[in-house]
N, C-alpha and C positions, 0 to 999 in steps of 0.2 A: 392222262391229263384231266384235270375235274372239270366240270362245267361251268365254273365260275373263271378258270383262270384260260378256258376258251374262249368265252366270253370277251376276255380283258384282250386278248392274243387277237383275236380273228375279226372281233366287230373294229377293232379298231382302222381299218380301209371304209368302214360305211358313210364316215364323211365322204370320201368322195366319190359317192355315187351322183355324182352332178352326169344327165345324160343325156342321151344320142343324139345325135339328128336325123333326121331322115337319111336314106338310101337314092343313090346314084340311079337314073334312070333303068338301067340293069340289074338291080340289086332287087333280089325279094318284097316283099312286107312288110316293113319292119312290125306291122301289127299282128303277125303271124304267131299265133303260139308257140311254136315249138316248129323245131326243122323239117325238111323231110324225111320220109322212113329212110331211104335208102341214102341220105348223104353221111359221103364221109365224118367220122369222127374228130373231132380238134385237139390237135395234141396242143394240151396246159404247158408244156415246156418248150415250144416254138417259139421262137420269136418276131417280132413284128417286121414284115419287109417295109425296109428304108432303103432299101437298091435304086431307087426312083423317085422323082416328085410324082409321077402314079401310083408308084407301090405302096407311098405311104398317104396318100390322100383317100387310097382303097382299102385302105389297115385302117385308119380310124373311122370311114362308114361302116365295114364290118364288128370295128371291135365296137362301137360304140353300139349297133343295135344288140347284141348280144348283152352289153351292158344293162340298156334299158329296158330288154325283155326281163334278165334278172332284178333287176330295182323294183319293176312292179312286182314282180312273183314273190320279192321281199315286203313292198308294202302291205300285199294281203296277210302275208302269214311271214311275222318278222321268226325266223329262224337262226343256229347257230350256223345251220349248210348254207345258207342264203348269203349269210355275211361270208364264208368261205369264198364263193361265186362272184359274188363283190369286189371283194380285197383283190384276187388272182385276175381279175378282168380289169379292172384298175392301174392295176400296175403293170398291167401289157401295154394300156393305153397313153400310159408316162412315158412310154419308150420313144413314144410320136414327137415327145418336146424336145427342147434344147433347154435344158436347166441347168447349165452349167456356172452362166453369171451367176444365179441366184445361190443367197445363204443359203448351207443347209438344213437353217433352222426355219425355212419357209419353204422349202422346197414340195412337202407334202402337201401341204394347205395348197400353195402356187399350183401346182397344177392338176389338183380336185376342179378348183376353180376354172382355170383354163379350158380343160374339158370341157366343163359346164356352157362357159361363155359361147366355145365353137359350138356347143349343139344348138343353143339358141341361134346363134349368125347364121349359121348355116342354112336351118328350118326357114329362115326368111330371104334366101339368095336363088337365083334362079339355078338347075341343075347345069354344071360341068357334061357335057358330052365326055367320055372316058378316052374316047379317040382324041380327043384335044390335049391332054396333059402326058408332058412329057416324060419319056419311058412304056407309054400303055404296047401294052401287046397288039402284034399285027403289023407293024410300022418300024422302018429302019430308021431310028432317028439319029444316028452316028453319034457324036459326043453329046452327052446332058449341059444343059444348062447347068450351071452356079445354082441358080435360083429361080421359082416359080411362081406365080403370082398367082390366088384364085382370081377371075374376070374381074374388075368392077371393085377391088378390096384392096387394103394396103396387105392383106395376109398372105404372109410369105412360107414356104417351105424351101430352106437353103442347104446346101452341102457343106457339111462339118470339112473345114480344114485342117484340124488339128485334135491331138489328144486320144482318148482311146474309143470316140467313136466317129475319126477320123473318115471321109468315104460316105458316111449315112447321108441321108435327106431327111432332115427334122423341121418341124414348125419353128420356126426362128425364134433366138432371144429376145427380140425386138417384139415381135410381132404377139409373143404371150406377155408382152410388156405393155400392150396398148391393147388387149382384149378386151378389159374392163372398159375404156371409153367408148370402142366398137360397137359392146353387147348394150353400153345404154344410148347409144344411137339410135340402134334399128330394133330394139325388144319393144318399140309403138306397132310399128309395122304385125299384120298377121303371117302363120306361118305356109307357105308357099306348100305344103305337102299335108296327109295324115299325119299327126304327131302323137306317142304315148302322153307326151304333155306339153302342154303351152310353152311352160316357162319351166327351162330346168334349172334354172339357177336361183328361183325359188322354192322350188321342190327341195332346194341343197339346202339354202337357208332354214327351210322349216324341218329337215331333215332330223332325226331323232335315231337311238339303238333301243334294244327290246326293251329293257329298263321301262322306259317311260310309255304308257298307254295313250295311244294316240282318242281312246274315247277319255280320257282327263286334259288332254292338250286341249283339244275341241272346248273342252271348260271354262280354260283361263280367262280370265277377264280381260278384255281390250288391251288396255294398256301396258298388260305384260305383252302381248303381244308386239308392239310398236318395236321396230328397227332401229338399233343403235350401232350406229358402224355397223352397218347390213349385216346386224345379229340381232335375234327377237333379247327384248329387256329381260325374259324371263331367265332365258340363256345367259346373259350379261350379270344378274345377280345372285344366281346358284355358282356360277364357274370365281367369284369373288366371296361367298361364302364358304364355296368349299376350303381356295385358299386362306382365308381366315383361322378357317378350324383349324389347318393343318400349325400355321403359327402356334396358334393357340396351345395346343397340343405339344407341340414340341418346347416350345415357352417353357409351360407347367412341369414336363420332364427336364429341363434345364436346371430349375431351380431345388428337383429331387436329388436329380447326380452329383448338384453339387453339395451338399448336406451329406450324400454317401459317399462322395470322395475325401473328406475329412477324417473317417475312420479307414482309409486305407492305404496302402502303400504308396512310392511312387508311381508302379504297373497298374495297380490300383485306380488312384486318382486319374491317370491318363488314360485307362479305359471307360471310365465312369465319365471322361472330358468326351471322350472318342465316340461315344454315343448317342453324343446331342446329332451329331451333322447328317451318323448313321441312320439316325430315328427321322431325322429331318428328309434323309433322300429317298427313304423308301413310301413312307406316307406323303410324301410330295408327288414322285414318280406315279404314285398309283391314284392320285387328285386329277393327274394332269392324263391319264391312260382312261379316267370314266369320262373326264369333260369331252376328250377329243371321241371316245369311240360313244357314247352315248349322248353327252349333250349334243354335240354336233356344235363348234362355233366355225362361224363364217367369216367371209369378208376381211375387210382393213380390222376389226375385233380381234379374230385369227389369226391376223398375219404379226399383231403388237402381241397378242401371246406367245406367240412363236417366240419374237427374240425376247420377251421376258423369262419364258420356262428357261430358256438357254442357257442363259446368262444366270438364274437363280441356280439352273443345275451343277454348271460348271464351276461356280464359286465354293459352292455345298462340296463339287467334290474334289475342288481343291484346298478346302477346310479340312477333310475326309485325309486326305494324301497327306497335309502336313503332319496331322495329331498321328495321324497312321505310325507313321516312321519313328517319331519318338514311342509309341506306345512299344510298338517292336523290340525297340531299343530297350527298355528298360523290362519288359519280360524276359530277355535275353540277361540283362544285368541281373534280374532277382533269383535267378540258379544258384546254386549254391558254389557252385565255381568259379563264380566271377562276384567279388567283394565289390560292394558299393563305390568305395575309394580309390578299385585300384586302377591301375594303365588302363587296361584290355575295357572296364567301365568309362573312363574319360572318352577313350578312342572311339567305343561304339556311339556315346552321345554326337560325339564329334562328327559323325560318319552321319547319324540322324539330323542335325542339322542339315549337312551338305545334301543329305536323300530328298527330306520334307521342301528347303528352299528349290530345289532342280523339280521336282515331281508336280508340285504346286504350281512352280512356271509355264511346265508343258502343257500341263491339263488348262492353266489361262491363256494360253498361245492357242492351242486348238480350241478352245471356246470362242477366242475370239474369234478365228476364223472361221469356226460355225455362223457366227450372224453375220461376215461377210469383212471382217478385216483381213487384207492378206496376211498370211501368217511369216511368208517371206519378207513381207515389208517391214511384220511386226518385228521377227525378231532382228531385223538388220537395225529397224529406232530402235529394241533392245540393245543389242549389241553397242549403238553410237551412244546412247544414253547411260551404258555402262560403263561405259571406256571412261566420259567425263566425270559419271558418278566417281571413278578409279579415281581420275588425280583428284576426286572435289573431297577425297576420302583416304588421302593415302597412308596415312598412320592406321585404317582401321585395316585397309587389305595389308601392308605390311604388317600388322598383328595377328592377323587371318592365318597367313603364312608360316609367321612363325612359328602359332602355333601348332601347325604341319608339320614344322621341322622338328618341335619339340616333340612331336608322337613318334615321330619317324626315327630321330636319333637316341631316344630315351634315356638323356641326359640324370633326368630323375625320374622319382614317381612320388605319387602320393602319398605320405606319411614319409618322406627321406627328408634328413636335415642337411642343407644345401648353405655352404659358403657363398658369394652371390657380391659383386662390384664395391662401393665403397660404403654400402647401406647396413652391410654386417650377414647374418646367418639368420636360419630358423627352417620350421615345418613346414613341408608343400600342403595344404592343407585342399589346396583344388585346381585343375588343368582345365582351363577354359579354351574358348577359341579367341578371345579376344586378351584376358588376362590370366595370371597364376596370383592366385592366394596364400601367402607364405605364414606362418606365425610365428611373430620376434621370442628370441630368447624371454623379452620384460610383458607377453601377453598379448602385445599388440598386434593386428592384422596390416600386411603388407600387400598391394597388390601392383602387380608386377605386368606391364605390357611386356607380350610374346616378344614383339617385336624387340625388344632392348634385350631382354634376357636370352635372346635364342642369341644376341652378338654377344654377351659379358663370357668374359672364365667363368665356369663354375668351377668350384667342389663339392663333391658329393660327399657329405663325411658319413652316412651311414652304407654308402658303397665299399669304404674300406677296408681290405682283409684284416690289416691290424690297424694300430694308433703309435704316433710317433711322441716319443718321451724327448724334447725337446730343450734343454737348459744352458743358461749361461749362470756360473755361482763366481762374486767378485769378493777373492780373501786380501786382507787387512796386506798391507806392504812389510809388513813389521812379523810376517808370515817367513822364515826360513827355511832354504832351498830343502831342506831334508823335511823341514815340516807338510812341505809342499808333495815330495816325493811320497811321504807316510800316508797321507790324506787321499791320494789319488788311488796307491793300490787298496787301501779299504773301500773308497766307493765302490771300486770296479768289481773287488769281492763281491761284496753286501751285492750289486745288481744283477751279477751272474747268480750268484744264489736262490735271486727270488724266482718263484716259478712260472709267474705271468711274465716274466721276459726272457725275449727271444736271443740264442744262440745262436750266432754266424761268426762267420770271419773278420774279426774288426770291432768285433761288436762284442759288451759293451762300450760303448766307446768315452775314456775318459783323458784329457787332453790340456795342457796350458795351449792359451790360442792368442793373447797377449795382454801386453803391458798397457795399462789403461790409464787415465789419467788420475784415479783417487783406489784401482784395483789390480790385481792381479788376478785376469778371468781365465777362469774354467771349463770347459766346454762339455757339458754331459748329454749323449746320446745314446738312446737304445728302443728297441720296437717292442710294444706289448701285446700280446699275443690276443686280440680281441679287438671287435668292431665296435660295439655297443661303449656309446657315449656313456652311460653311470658307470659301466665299470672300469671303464679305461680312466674314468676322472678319481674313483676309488684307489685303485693303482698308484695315479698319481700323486696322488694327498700320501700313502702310505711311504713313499719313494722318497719325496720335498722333507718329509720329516726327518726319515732315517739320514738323510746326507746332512742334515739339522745338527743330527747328534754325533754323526763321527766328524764335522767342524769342530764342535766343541771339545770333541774326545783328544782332536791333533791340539788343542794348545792354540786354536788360533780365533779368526772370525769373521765376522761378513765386513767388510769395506764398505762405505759409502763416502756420497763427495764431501772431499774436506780440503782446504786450503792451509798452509802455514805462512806465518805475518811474522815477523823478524823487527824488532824495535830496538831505537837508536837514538843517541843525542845527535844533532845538527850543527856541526862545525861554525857555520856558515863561509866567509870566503876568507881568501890570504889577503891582507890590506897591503901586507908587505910588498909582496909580487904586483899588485894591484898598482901601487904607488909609483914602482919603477917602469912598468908598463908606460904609464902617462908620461913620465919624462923622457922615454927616449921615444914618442909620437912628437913630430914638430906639429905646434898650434897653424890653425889653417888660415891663408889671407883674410884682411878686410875686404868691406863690397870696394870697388873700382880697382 
């Protein structure tokens, strides 16, 4: 590994070198160089005893001198081993908390701090006898307490009841929760012991990595110096420059990719799109890996960066997840085996939506719950907010679906000409997730929700093995039974002969089928041996003419409607019959 990306790796625990406090009336010097000759060595992979509210009130006096011997050994001569020594004493010393409530996007900064705060408390509290706290060695103290109080302090170390470090005894949630008000209580007060240094939790604050030369710090002029959110200003305006650039930066490449995604492909354009987020998270990621391991920010400053980084990262890389999947997708489409237009093309975008929308959600569920949203609560308001979005939405998930069923059942495909409800036929021109794009016989674009088409009949006419020659021919009445007989075995010839139609049993089939009101119909049947709509229409055209000309050949003709009117003089009535009618009716009374 180089030195510079050791650098990036290993100083980054030197924020929290916030340190010690003094030692327990039993405890060494902590002002003592270096150990003695002949003590035991410390294994780096033990872990800290939390068996006890002793055990761990004697783990953080031990670990925290060892910490603050290292801190100084690092101020003289900042090193890459120093910051090693750092980082690993550090994060023994984290083991002492209860950090559970807290985000995990504060959880570093939280308990650098913490640390910090107890060395200070501590230095100004009077010492614990080791016999007094319960667990110490020497003493039957039969079952532990719950919980342990230092003298005189609300500072608790309690027994974890739950989870996977269920049985420890840690400094309480509570209690690294109210440190900060504790440590600016009593940091007027002096410290009750020898101390490497007064105030460690200024040491934290003014805290730097090798980068920056503490003979140019000593420079700054006042003002940069002044605390903003217990972070020096100077801190406060590099860590907001840097992010600036990084925009900046990424901005300008925004505006390149997209200028070189015009001359490329789909895979093309979508990696050239995929590259802003990509450019975005790594030159972010390594902004935020110099501020935290070299600027050093502190405070309530730190702890608003935290859930900002968080929150910018996990966006970036759920921007990253979404372009991702389509990019995927459409590298996979640009092979030479899978055609722009066809199914296997539809299916995989399809498949990229459903990847980019699900990957993109996860990565915002767990972000959330990095800065402290439950992620079970999250997605359970997911879930209720989904269901309503479902009925507030129900034609678009019924469209959703259907278009599922249409990948699934593969009714059609892309470029088939598809018979389709009472709107007529045409080209599938595109399989969406919400609609299919069809193009009408007369040009026009038709677009089609899944939903409706996944319930219509279809027909597929370019699925057809063959084409069905389908006719009804209506001859003149005045057409005689033998002209009729004539007529019929020449069409039947003439169709068996030609070579695009098919041969079977029955077939071809030519038929009287009945008596009409202005014709005598015809019924001609037979299968032409092709799928392909121009030539089955060629066929046709070649077919309609010949039965054209053996009509005319029989002597007869095509029928159409006609009526006959029959004309007559008008009698009008018999007067005679009329007359004698009347007299034998007798005339009918008067009134009364």
């Amino acid at each position: 590994m180089s030195d510079v990306l050791r650098a990036l790796v290993l100083v980054a625990g030197l924020l929290l070198a916030c340190l010690a406090p003094a030692g327990a009336d039993t405890a060494p010097d902590p002002l003592a160089p270096e150990a003695p000759a002949d003590a035991a060595p410390v294994n780096p992979l033990q872990p800290m005893d939390t068996s006890s509210p002793s055990a761990t009130y004697q783990s953080l006096m031990s670990g925290s001198r060892a910490l603050g011997i290292a801190f100084k050994a690092y101020l003289g001569h900042k090193t890459l081993d120093g910051a090693e020594t750092l980082l690993a004493d550090m994060n023994r010393l984290r083991q002492l908390l209860d950090l559970d409530p807290l985000p995990r996007a504060t959880r570093f900064k939280v308990s650098a701090l913490a640390i910090g705060y107890l060395a200070d408390i501590l230095e100004r509290l009077p010492q614990v006898p080791a016999a007094q706290i319960p667990g110490a060695t020497g003493r039957d103290w039969g079952t532990l307490p719950d919980k342990w109080r230092i003298p005189g302090t609300e500072i608790t170390i309690a027994k974890v009841k739950e989870g996977p470090r269920a049985g420890e005894y840690l400094f309480s949630a509570d209690t690294v929760e109210q440190l900060e008000d504790f440590h600016s209580r009593i940091i007027g007060q002096p410290p009750l012991r020898p101390v490497l240094f007064a105030n460690w939790h200024m040491e934290q604050v003014n805290f730097t990595g090798p980068v920056f030369s503490d003979y140019w710090l000593r420079r700054l002029p006042a003002p940069l110096l002044r605390n903003v959110l217990d972070t020096p200003l100077w801190k406060v305006l590099l860590s907001f420059a840097l992010v600036v650039a990084v925009f900046t930066v990424v901005r300008l490449w925004a505006g390149l990719a997209r200028r070189l995604a015009r001359r490329a492909g789909a895979a093309g354009r979508l990696g050239w799109r995929l590259s802003v987020p990509v450019l975005f998270l790594i030159t972010y990621f390594a902004a935020v890996v110099f501020i935290r391991s070299q600027v050093n920010l502190s405070g309530a400053f730190a702890i608003g960066e935290g859930y900002f980084t968080a929150i910018v990262l996990y966006c970036a890389g759920a921007w990253t997840a979404w372009l991702g999947c389509f990019f995927l997708a459409e590298a996979v489409i640009a092979s030479p085996r899978i055609p722009d237009h066809s199914y296997d093309a539809h299916l995989l975008r399809l498949a990229a939506r459903l990847a980019a929308a699900i990957s993109a959600a996860i990565i915002l569920v767990y972000g959330a719950n990095a800065i402290g949203i439950p992620a079970l609560g999250l997605v359970a308001g997911l879930g209720i907010g989904g269901f309503a979005v479902a009925l507030a939405s129900k034609s678009s998930v019924e469209n959703l679906f259907g278009g599922i069923a249409i990948f699934a059942d593969r009714p059609f495909r892309v470029g088939d000409y598809i018979d389709y409800g009472p709107v007529g036929g045409g080209w599938v021109e595109a399989i969406g997730s919400r609609s299919c794009r069809i193009r009408a016989l007369d040009g026009t674009l038709i677009t089609v929700p899944n939903g409706e088409l996944a319930n219509m009949p279809l027909r597929n006419i370019t699925r057809r093995t063959r084409s069905l020659f389908d006719h009804d021919i209506g001859l003149r009445y005045e057409t005689s039974p033998a002209q009729v007989e004539a007529l019929i075995g020449a069409i039947r010839d003439r169709l068996a002969a030609h070579p695009m139609v098919e041969q079977a049993p029955g077939f071809p089939r030519v038929v009287v089928t009945d008596f009409a009101s202005s014709a005598i119909n015809v019924h001609v049947r037979v299968y032409v041996l092709t799928a392909e709509l121009s030539v089955f229409l060629a066929v046709q055209h070649e077919l309609l003419l010949e039965i054209m000309r053996l009509v005319g050949a029989a002597g007869t003709g095509f029928a159409f409607p006609s009526q006959t009117t029959y004309l007559a003089r008008d009698p009008g009535i018999d007067t005679t019959l009329r007359e004698r009618f009347d007299a034998a009716v007798p005339a009918p009374d008067g009134p009364g």
